[in-house]
N, C-alpha and C positions, 0 to 999 in steps of 0.2 A: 712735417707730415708725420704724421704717429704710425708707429706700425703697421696698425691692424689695416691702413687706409691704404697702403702702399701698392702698385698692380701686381699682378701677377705676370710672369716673363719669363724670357729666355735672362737675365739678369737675378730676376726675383722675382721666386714660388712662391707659395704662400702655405700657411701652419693652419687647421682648423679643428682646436682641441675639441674635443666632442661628447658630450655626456652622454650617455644610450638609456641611462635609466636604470629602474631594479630588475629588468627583466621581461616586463609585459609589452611585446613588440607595438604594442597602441600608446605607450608611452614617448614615443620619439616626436620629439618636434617635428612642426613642420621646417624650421630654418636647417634640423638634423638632417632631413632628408633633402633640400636643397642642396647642402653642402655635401650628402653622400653623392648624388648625382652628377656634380661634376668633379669627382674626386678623380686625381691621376693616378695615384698610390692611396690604398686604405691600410692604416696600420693597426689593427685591433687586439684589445684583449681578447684571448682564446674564450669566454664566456659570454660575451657578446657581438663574436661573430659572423653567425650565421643569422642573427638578428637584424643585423647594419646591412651587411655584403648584399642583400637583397635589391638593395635601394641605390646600391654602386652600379654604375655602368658597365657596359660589356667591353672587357678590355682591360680594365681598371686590375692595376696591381696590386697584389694582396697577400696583406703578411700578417699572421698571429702570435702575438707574445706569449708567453710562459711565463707568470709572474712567481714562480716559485723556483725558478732556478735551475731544473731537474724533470719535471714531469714531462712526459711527450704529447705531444699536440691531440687535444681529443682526449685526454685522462684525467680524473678525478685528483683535483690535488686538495690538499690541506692546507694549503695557504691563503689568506684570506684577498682577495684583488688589492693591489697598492702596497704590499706591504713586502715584496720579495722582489730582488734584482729583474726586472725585464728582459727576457731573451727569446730570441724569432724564429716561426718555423716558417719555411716558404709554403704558401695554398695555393695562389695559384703563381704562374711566373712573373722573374721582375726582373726590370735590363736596367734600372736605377743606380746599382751600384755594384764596383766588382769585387771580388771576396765569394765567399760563403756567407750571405746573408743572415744565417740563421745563426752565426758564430759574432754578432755582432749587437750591438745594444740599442736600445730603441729609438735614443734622443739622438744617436749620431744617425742611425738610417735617414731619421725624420727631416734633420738638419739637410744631412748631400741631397734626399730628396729635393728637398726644399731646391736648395741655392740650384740646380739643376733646372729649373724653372717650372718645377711640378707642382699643383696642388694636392696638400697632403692631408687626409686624416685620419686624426690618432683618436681614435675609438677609443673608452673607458667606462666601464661599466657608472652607473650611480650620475653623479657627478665631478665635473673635472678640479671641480676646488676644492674637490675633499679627498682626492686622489693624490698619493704623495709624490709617485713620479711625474705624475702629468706636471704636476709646479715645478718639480726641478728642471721637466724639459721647456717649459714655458721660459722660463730661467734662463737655458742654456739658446733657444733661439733669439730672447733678446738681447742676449752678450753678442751674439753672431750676426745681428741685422739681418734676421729672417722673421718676413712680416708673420703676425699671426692672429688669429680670433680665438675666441672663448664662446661655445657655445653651450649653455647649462643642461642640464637636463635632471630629473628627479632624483634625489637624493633616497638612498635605499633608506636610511633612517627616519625619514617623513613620508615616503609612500607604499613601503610595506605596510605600516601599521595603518593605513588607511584602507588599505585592500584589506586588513585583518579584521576590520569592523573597528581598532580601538582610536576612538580622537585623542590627539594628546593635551590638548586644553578644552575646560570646561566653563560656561559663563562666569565663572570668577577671575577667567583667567590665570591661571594656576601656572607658576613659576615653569620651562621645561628646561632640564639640560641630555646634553649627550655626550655619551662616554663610549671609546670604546676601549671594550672589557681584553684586550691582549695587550694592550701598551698602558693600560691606566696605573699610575701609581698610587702608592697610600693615602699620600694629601688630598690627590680626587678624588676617590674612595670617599674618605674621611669628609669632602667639601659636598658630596652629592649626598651624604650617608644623612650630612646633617639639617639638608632640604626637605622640606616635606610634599614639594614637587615634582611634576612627571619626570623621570629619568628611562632616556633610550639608550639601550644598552647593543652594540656593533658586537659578536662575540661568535663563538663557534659552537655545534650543540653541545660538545662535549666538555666545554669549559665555562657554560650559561649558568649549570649547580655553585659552578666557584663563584661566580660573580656575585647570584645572589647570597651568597655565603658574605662576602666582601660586605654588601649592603648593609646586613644583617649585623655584623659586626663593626660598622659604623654610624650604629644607631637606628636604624630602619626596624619598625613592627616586622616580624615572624609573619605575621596575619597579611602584611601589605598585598595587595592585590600582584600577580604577574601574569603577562603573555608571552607566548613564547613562537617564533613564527619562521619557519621554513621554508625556504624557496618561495619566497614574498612575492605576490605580482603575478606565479602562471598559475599554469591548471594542476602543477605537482604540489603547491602552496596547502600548509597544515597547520593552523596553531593551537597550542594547548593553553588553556586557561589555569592558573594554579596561586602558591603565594610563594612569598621567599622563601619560607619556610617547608615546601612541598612540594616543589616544583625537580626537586632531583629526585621523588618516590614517582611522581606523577608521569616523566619521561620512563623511568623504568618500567611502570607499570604498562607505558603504551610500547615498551618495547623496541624503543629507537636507540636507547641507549643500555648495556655497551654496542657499538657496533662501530664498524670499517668508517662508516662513513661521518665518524664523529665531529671530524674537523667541520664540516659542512658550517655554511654564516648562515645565522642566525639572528634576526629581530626580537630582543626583548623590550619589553615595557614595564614600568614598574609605576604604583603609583596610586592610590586612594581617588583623584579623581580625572585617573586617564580612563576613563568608563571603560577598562577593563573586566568588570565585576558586569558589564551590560552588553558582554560579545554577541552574547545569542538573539538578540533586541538588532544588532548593527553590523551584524556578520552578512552584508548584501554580497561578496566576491565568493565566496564557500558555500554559498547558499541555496546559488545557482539550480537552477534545476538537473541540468549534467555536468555538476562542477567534477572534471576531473577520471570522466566517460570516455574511454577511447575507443572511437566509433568508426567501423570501417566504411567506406564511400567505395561502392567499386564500381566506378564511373573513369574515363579517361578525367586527366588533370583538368583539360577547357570545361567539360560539362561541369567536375566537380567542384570549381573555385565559386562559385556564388553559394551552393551549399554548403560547403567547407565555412564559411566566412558567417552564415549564419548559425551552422554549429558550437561556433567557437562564442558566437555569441549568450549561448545557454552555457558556456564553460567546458565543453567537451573538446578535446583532442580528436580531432579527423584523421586520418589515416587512409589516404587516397593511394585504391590500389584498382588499374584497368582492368577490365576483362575484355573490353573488347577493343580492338585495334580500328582503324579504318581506314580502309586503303580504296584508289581508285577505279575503276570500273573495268574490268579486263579487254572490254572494245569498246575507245571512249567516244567513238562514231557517231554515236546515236547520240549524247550527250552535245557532242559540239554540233551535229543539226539543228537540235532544239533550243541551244544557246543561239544561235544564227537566225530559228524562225522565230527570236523574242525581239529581233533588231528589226525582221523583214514583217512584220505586223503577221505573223499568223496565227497569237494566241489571246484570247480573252483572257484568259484567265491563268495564273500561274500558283499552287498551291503549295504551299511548305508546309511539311511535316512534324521535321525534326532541325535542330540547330544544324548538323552534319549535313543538313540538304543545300541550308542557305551558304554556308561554307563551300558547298562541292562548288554551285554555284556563283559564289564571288570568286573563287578560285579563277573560272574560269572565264569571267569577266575579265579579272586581271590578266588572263593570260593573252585574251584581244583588244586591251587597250581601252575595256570599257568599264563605264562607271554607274552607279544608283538608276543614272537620267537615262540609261535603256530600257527601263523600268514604266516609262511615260507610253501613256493608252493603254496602262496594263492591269488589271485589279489582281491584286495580292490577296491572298490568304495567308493565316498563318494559323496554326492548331492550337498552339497556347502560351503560356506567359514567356517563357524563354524563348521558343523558337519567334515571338515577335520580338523579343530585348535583341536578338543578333538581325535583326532586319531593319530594327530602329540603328542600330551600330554600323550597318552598311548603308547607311541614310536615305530608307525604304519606310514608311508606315505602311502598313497592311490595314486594306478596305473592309477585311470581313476576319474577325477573329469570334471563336464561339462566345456566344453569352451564357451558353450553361455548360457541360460536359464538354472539359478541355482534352477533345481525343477526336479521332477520325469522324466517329460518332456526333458530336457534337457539333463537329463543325458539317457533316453533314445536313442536322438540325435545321441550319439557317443559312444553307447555299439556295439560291434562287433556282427555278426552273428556267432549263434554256426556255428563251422568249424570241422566236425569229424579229420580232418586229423592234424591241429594243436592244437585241443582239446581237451587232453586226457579223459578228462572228461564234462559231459555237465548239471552239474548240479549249481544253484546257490541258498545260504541262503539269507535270506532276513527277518532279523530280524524287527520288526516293532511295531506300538502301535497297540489295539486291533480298534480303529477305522481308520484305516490309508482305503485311495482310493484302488481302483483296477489296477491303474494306470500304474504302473508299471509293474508288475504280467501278465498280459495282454500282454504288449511290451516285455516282456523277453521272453515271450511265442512265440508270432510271431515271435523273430529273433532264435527260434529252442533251446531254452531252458529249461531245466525243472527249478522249482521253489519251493525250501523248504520257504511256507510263513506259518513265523514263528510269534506268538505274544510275543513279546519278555517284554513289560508290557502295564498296563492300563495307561490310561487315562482319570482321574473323574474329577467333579465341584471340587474346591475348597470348603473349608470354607468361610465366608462372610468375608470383614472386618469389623475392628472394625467401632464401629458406627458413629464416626466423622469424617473416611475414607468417609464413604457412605455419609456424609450429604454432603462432601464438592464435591462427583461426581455428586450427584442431584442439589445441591445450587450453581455450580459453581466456586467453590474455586480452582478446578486445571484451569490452561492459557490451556493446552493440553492433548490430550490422543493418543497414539501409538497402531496401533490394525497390529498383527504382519500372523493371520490367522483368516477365519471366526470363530473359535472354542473361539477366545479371546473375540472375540465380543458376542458370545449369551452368555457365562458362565461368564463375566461383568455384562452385564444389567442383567442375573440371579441372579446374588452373592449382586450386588450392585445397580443395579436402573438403569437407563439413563443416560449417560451426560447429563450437562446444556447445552442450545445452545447458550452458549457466549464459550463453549468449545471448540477450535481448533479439527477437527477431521483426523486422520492420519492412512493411511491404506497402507499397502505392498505392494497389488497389487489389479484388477478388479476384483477376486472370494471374499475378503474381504471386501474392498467398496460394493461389492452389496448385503453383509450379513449386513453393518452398515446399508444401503440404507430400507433393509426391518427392519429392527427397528426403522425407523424412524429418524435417525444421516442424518445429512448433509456432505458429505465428502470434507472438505477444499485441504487434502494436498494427495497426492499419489505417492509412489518412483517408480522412472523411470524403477527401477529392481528390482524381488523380492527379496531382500536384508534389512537386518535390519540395517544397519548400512546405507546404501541407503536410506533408512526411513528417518533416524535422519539428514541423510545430507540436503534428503528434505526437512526436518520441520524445518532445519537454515535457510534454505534461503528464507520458506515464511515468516521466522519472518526478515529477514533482509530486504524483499519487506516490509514490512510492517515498519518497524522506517524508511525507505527512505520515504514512503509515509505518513507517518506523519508531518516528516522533513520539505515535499517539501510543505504541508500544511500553514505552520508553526504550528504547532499542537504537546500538548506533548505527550513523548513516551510512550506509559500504555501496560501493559499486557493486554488480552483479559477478566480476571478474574478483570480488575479495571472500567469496563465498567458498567454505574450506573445500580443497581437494577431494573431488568427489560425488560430491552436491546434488541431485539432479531435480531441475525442476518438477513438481508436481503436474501434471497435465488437469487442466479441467473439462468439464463435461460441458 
């Protein structure tokens, strides 16, 4: 029996080397994320992971390497991943092994893991075959008869430059090699110098000028085309276009280098026909309509994760910060009646408002042992697209959602009149927060209904965020902010101060715009329908108005947050 095939035991653990990728958390396999989930101990590099740790279980032990020998957990090193001794800090706790963990080396943690009958994994940025200690420890557990797998994952040197727009082969198929520029010797130098094929070049920013220097002096055109690509894969990702011969004027000129952060790895491309010379044609990841927008959400985490996830998808950075808390009902009396008269048949009809209702709701299903099927003789509402996604999730379809105006309103629209003759009953719940409008209560009433309005929980301020949250909403550090009802808007500037007005401002509809308007916010963006996801579509396309109109300028692309100190929007009329 081979290795890899061997069980997992109180005898024998098992190794599951892991590749996480260059960075872009969409990059992880699916067999990565199997194997993060049932990991017993996660051993990550410090740079991938809060990436991985996601996808590990609650419980699961967790330790970060220092591949540079020296820097402390969570600091900027200059070393490039694989290339410095591995040494561990503890994240969260580990009853694995005894010692001081963190005084100890990666392949033996991995190993006593292991034979302890643990499933281990050793997290590695890129991939693990191109990772030098991941091979030695591979090494060192089959000298040990510690089972193990190999799981691949994207190589920084072939998926950075694809996120960068450059292919590295062209229909002739053009020779590629790779090098990387801190270990390379003369002869490779001299062996790639004298190819007239793509060469990717593994390096740091501040030693990328040497490299192409190297080239250049092993026979490579001055003129040859280069790319140069930063933090390859997220939304901090930058590259410069330039040649060998220009590309150490052209960093200078953009101002990255000299600087602290020189060491930082860096994707080069060199090459005639790595379409390099055709980035602005293939540049689809920088493109993005918010590539690289960090946009505040100030929605609890639950509401905020499906916006969040569409955001990310126009390239923007979310920044999910609550304003408001939601706690339950101060006399929850009336709520467990109304829970009770949905079992004992007193309600035709039950109405959900908001995701929070159908939540308070199940909550409290759970709390008497009952499930969806209490739900049976009962027609549901539900007001609009999410508060039916969490009704669908508590495995509930709703009989009547609006067809036009996704609001109280709306679904007013197309509520039937009570009908004695087809309605056995004329009564409807109407669970809600304790400041919800009158709005509806009102319209159920005029079309011949009675109305259990119910407080089904509160609705308070938040807590503030932390402090360098708020400096960067008053100083301007977010490109945007999403204001999703007027309640987001006054319990923001409460919790946290004012946008900056270099701030993009983005509102749902006209009752919220004219809650930003009396705080003094300018309203840039506003969705066509009350919809959050409507919102977000909006705010891609005024950021896509806006790089067209830079474009047709010729003016470079900046975030609204890169606009110099000071700035202030112009208001228009």
């Amino acid at each position: 029996m081979s290795p890899t095939t061997l069980p997992a035991g109180p005898e024998h653990g098992h190794v599951t080397f892991l590749g996480a990728g260059p960075g872009d958390p969409g990059l992880l396999t699916l067999r990565a994320v199997e194997a993060l989930a049932n990991a017993d101990v996660l051993v990550a590099e410090y740079e991938v992971l809060d990436m991985v740790r996601v996808h590990a279980r609650q419980g699961v032990a967790v330790l970060s390497t220092n591949t540079d020998g020296g820097t402390p957990l969570g600091t900027s090193s200059s070393t490039y991943p694989g290339t410095g001794t591995p040494q561990l800090a503890v994240v969260d706790a580990v009853s694995t092994t005894a010692g001081d963990p963190a005084l100890r080396d990666a392949a033996n943690l991995v190993m006593e893991a292991a034979r302890g009958g643990k499933r281990v994994v050793r997290a590695v940025s890129g991939d693990p075959g191109l990772d030098t200690y991941a091979a030695e420890e591979m090494l060192a557990c089959a000298a040990a008869g510690v089972p193990f797998e190999v799981v691949p994952g994207v190589a920084a040197a072939v998926g950075v430059p694809a996120y960068a727009g450059v292919p590295l082969r062209d229909a002739q198929g053009a020779d590629v090699r790779f090098v990387d520029g801190r270990t390379a010797s003369d002869r490779c130098w001299t062996e790639v110098g004298a190819s007239d094929g793509t060469v990717v070049v593994s390096s740091t920013l501040d030693s990328v000028a040497a490299a192409a220097g190297e080239l250049v002096a092993a026979g490579r055109k001055p003129d040859t085309p280069m790319t140069v690509t930063i933090a390859g894969t997220t939304t901090r990702q930058r590259t410069w276009s330039a040649t060998l011969g220009t590309i150490a004027q052209t960093l200078k000129q953009a101002k990255v280098l000299p600087s602290p952060d020189g060491g930082r790895p860096v994707i080069a491309v060199v090459g005639e026909r790595s379409a390099a010379a055709q980035r602005e044609q293939l540049s689809w990841f920088e493109s993005k309509p918010l590539f690289g927008w960090k946009v505040l959400v100030p929605r609890t985490k639950e509401q905020a994760a499906s916006l969040s996830d569409q955001l990310r998808s126009y390239g923007a950075v979310p920044h999910e910060v609550p304003t408001i808390a939601v706690e339950p009902p101060r006399t929850p009396q009336q709520m467990e009646r109304a829970v009770k008269g949905l079992v004992t048949g007193r309600y035709e009809w039950i109405a959900f408002t908001s995701v929070n209702a159908v939540k308070a709701v199940r909550e409290k299903f759970e709390e008497y042992g009952l499930d969806a099927r209490a739900f049976a003789g009962i027609k549901v509402a539900a007001v609009g697209e999410q508060t039916t996604k969490a009704l669908v999730a508590f495995g509930v379809k709703p009989d009547l959602v609006p067809s036009g105006e996704q609001s109280a309103a709306g679904l007013l629209e197309d509520w039937p009149p009570y009908d004695p003759v087809f309605d056995p009953i004329d009564r409807v719940f109407l669970p809600r927060a304790d400041i919800a409008t009158e709005t509806l209560v009102a319209g159920l009433i005029d079309l011949g209904w009675e109305v259990d309005d119910v407080t089904a929980y509160r609705t308070v301020r938040a807590s503030p965020p932390p402090a360098e949250t708020r400096e960067a909403i008053k100083g301007g550090g977010f490109d945007a902010v999403l204001f999703t009802s007027s309640s987001t808007v006054r319990n923001l500037v409460g919790i946290a101060g004012k946008p900056h007005n270099v701030t993009v401002i983005a509102c749902i509809g006209p009752a919220t715009a004219k809650t930003a308007e009396e705080h003094g916010l300018r309203v840039d963006v506003m969705a066509p329908e009350p919809s959050v996801h409507k919102l977000a579509e909006a705010l891609a396309d005024f950021g896509l108005r806006r790089r067209a109109a830079a474009a047709e300028a010729g003016d470079p692309v900046t975030r609204p947050s890169e606009r110099r100190p000071g700035a202030r929007r112009r208001r228009t009329t």
